[in-house]
C-alpha positions as protocol buffer text, in pm:
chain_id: "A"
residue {
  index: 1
  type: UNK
  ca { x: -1984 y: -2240 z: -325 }
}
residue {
  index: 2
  type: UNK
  ca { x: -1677 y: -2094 z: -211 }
}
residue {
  index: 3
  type: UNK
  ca { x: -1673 y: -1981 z: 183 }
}
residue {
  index: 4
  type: UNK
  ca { x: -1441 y: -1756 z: 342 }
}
residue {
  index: 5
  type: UNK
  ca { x: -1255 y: -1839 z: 678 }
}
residue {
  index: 6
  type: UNK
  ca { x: -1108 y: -1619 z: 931 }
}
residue {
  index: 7
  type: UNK
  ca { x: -979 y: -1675 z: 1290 }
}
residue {
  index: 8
  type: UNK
  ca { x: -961 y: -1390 z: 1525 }
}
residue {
  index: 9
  type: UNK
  ca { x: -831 y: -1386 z: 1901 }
}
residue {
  index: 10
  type: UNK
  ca { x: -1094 y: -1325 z: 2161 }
}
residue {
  index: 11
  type: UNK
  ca { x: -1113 y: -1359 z: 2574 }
}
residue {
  index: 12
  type: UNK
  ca { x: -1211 y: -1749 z: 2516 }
}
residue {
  index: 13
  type: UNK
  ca { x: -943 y: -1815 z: 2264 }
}
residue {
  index: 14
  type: UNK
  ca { x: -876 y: -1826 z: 1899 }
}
residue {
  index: 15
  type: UNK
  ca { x: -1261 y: -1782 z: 1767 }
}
residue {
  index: 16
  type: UNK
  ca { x: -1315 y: -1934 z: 1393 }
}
residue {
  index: 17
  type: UNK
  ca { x: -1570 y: -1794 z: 1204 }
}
residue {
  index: 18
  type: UNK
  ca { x: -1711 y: -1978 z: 818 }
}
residue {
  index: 19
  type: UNK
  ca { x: -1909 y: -1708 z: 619 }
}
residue {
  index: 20
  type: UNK
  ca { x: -2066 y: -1765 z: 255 }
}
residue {
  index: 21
  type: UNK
  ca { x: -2069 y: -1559 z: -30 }
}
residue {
  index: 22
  type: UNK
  ca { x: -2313 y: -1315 z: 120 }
}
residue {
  index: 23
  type: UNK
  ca { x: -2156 y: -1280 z: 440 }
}
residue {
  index: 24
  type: UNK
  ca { x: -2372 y: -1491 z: 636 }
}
residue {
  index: 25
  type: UNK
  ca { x: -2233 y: -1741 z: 902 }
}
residue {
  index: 26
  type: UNK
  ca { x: -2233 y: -2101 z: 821 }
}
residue {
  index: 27
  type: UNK
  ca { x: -2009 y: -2217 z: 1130 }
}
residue {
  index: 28
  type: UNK
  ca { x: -1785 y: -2069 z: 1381 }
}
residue {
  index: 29
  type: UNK
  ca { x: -1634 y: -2167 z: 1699 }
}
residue {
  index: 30
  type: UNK
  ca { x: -1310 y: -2102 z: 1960 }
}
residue {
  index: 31
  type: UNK
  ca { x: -1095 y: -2323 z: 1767 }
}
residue {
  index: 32
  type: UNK
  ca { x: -756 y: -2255 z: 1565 }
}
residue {
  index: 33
  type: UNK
  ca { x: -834 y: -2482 z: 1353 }
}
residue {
  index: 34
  type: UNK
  ca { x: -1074 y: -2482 z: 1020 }
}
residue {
  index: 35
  type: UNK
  ca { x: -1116 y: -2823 z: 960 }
}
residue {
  index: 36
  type: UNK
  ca { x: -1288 y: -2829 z: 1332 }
}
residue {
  index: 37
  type: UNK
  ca { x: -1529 y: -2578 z: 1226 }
}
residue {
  index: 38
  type: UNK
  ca { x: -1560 y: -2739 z: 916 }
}
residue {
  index: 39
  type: UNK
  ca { x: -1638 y: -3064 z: 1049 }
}
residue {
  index: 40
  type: UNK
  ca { x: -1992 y: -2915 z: 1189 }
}
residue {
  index: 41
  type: UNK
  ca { x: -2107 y: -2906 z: 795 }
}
residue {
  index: 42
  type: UNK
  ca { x: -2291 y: -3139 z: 628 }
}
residue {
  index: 43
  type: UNK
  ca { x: -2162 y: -2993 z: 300 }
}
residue {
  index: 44
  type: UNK
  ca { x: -1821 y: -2889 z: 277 }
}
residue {
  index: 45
  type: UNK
  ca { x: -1747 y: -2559 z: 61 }
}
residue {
  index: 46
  type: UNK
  ca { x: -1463 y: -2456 z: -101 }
}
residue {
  index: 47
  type: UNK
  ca { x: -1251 y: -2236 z: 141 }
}
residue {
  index: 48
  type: UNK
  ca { x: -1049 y: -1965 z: 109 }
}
residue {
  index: 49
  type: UNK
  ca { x: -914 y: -1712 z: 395 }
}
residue {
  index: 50
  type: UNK
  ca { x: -1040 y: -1387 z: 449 }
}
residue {
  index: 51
  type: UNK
  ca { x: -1180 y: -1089 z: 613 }
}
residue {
  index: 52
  type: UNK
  ca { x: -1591 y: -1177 z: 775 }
}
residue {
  index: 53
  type: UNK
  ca { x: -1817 y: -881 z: 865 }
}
residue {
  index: 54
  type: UNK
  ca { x: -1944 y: -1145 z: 1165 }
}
residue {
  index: 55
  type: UNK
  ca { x: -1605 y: -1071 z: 1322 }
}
residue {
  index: 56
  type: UNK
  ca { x: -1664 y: -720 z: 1423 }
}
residue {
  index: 57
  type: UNK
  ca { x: -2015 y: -843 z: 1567 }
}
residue {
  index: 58
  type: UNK
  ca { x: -1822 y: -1071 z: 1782 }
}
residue {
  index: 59
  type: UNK
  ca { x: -1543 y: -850 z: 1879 }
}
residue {
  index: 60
  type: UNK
  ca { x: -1838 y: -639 z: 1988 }
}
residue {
  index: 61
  type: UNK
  ca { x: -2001 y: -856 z: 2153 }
}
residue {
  index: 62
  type: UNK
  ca { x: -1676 y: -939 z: 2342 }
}
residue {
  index: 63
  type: UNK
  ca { x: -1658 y: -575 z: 2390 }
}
residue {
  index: 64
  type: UNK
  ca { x: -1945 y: -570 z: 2595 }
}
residue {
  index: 65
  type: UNK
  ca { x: -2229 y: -504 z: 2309 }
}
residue {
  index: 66
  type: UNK
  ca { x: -2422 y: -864 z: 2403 }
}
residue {
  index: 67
  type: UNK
  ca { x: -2679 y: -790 z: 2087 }
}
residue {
  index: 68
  type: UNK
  ca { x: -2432 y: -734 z: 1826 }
}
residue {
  index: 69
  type: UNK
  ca { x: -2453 y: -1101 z: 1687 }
}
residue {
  index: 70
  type: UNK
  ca { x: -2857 y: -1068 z: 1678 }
}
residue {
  index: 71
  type: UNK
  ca { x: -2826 y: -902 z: 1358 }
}
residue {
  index: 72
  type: UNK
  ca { x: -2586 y: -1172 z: 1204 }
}
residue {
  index: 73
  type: UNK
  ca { x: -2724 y: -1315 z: 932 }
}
residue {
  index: 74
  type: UNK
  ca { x: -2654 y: -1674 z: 933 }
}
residue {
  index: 75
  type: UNK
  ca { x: -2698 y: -2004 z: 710 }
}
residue {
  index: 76
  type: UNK
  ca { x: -2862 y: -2338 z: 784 }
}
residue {
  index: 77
  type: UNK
  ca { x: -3019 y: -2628 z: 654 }
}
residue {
  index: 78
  type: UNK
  ca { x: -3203 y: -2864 z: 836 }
}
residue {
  index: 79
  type: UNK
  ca { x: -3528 y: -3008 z: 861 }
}
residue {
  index: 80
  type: UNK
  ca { x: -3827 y: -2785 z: 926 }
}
residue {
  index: 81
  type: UNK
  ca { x: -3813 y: -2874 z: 1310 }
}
residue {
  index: 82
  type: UNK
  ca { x: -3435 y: -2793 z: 1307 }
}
residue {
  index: 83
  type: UNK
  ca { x: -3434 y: -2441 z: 1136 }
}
residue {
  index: 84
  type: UNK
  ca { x: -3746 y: -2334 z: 1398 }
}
residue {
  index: 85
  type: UNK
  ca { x: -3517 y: -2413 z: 1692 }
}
residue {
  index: 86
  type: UNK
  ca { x: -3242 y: -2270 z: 1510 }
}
residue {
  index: 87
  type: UNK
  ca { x: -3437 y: -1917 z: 1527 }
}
residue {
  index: 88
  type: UNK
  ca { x: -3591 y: -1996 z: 1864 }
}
residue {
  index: 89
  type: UNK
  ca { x: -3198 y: -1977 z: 2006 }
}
residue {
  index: 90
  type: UNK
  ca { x: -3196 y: -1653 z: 1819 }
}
residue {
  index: 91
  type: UNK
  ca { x: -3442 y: -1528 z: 2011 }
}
residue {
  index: 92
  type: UNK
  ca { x: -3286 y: -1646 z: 2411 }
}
residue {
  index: 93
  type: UNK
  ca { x: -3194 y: -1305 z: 2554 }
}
residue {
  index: 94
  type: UNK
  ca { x: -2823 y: -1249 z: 2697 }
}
residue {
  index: 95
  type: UNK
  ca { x: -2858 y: -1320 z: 3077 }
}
residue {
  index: 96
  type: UNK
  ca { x: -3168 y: -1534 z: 3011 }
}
residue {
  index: 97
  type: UNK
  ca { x: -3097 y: -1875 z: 2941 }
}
residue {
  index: 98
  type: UNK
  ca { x: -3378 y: -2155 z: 2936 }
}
residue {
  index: 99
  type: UNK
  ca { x: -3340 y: -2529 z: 3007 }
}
residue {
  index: 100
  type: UNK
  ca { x: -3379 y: -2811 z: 2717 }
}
residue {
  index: 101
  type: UNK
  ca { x: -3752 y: -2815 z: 2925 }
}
residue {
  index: 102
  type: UNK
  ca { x: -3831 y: -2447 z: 2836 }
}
residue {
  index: 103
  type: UNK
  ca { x: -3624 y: -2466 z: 2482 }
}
residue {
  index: 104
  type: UNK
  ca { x: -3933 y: -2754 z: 2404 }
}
residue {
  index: 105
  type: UNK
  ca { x: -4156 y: -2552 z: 2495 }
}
residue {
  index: 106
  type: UNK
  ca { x: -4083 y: -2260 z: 2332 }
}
residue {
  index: 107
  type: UNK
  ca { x: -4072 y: -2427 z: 2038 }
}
residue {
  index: 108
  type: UNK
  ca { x: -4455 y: -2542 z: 2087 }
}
residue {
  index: 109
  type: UNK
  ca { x: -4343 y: -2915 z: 2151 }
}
residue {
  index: 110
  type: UNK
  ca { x: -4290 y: -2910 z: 2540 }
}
residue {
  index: 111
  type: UNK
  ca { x: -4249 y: -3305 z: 2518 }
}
residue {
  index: 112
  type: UNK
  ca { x: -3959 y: -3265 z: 2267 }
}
residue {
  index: 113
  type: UNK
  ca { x: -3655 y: -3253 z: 2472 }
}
residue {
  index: 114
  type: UNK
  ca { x: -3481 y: -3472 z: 2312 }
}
residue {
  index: 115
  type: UNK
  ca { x: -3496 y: -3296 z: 1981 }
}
residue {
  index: 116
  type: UNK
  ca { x: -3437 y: -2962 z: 2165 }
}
residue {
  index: 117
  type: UNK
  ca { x: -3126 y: -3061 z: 2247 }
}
residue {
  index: 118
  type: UNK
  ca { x: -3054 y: -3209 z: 1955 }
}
residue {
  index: 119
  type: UNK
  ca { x: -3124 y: -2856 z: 1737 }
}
residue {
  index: 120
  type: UNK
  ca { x: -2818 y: -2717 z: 2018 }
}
residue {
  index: 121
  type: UNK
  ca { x: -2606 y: -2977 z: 1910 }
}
residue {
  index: 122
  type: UNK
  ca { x: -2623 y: -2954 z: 1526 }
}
residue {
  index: 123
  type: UNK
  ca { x: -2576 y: -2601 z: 1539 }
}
residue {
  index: 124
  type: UNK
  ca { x: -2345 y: -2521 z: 1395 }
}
residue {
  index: 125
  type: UNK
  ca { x: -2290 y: -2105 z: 1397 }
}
residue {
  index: 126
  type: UNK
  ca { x: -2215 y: -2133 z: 1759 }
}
residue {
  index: 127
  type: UNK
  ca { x: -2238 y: -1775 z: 1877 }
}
residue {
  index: 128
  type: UNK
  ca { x: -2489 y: -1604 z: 1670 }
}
residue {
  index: 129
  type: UNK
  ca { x: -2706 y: -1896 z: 1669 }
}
residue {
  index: 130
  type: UNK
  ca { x: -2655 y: -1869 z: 2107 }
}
residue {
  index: 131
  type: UNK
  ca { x: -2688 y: -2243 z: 2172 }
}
residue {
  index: 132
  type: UNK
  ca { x: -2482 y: -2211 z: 2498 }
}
residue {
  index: 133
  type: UNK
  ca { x: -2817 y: -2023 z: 2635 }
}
residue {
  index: 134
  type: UNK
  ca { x: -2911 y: -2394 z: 2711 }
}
residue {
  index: 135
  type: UNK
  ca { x: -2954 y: -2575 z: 3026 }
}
residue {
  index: 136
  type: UNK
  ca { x: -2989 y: -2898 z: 3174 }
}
residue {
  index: 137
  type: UNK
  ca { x: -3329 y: -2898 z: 3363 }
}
residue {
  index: 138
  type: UNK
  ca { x: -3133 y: -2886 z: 3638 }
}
residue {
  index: 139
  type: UNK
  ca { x: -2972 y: -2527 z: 3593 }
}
residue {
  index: 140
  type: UNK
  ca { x: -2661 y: -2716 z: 3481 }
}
residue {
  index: 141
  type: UNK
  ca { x: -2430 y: -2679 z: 3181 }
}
residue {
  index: 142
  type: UNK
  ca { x: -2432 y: -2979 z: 3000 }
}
residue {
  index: 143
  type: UNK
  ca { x: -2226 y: -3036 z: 2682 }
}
residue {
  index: 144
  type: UNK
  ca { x: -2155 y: -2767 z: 2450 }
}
residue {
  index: 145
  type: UNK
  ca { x: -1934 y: -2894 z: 2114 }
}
residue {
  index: 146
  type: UNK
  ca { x: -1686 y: -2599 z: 2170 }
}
residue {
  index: 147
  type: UNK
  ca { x: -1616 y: -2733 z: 2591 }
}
residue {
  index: 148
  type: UNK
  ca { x: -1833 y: -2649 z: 2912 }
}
residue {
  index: 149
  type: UNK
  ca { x: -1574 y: -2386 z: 2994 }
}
residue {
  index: 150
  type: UNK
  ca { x: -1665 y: -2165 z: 2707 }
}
residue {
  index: 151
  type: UNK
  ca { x: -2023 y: -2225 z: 2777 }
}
residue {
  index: 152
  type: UNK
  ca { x: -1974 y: -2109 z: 3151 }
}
residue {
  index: 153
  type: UNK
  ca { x: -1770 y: -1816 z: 3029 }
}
residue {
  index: 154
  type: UNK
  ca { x: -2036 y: -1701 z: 2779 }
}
residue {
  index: 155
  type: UNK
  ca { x: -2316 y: -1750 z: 3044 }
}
residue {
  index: 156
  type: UNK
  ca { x: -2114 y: -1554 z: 3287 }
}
residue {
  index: 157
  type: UNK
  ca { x: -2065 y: -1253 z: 3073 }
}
residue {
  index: 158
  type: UNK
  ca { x: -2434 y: -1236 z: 2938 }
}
residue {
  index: 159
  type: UNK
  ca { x: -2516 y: -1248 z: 3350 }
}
residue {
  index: 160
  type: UNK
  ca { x: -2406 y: -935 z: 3394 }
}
């Protein structure tokens, strides 16, 4: 498979996004760098630069259009647990974040925390697959692979 890369400046800083032969996001993330983005495979594609349809979604988004990465298409693999969580995040509205609590339970296994956070953490299309829409049961950040600031940035624009 060969996978196209691009990098384009947003408000958080250099934004990376992977796409596949059909346009649809396998990674992305504020980072310069490919081989960070990269990293968040499990199998590594043959790369070559070049222009992503994703990256007028998220200059939209950035724009102020919050929905324009809902239509994204993206592409994951991942157990059957994983790729349900995956589309759960998809469907987190801007300015409504849960907790790892209410992630569980939205994905009908309320006692599954500990997977619900691990589905945010294997993500790997950070953006269009809204992961940051996750909070400690506490109302608190928590990690987020691409740094807490971005998280609290993203959160704070979706708030309003």
């Amino acid at each position: 498979m060969t996978a196209l890369i691009e990098t384009i400046d947003t408000p958080d800083g250099a934004f990376t996004l992977l796409v596949d032969e059909q346009q649809r996001v396998l990674a992305s993330g504020w980072t310069a760098e490919p081989e960070a983005v990269l990293a968040r495979l499990t199998a590594r594609p043959e790369v070559r630069e070049g222009r992503t349809e994703a990256a007028a979604a998220a200059a939209a988004y950035y724009a102020g259009d919050l929905r324009a990465i809902d239509e994204v298409a993206v592409a994951q693999s991942g157990t059957p647990l994983q790729l349900a969580g995956w589309a759960a995040l998809r469907r987190i509205a801007p300015g409504e974040p849960l907790t790892y609590t209410g992630f569980a339970a939205a994905l009908g296994r309320p006692s599954a925390v500990r997977a619900a956070a691990s589905i945010c953490a294997r993500n790997a299309p950070a953006l269009f697959v809204p992961c940051h829409r996750v909070l400690r049961g506490d109302g608190t950040l928590g990690g987020f692979a691409w740094g807490v600031d971005v998280k609290r940035r993203l959160l704070e624009r979706e708030a309003h």
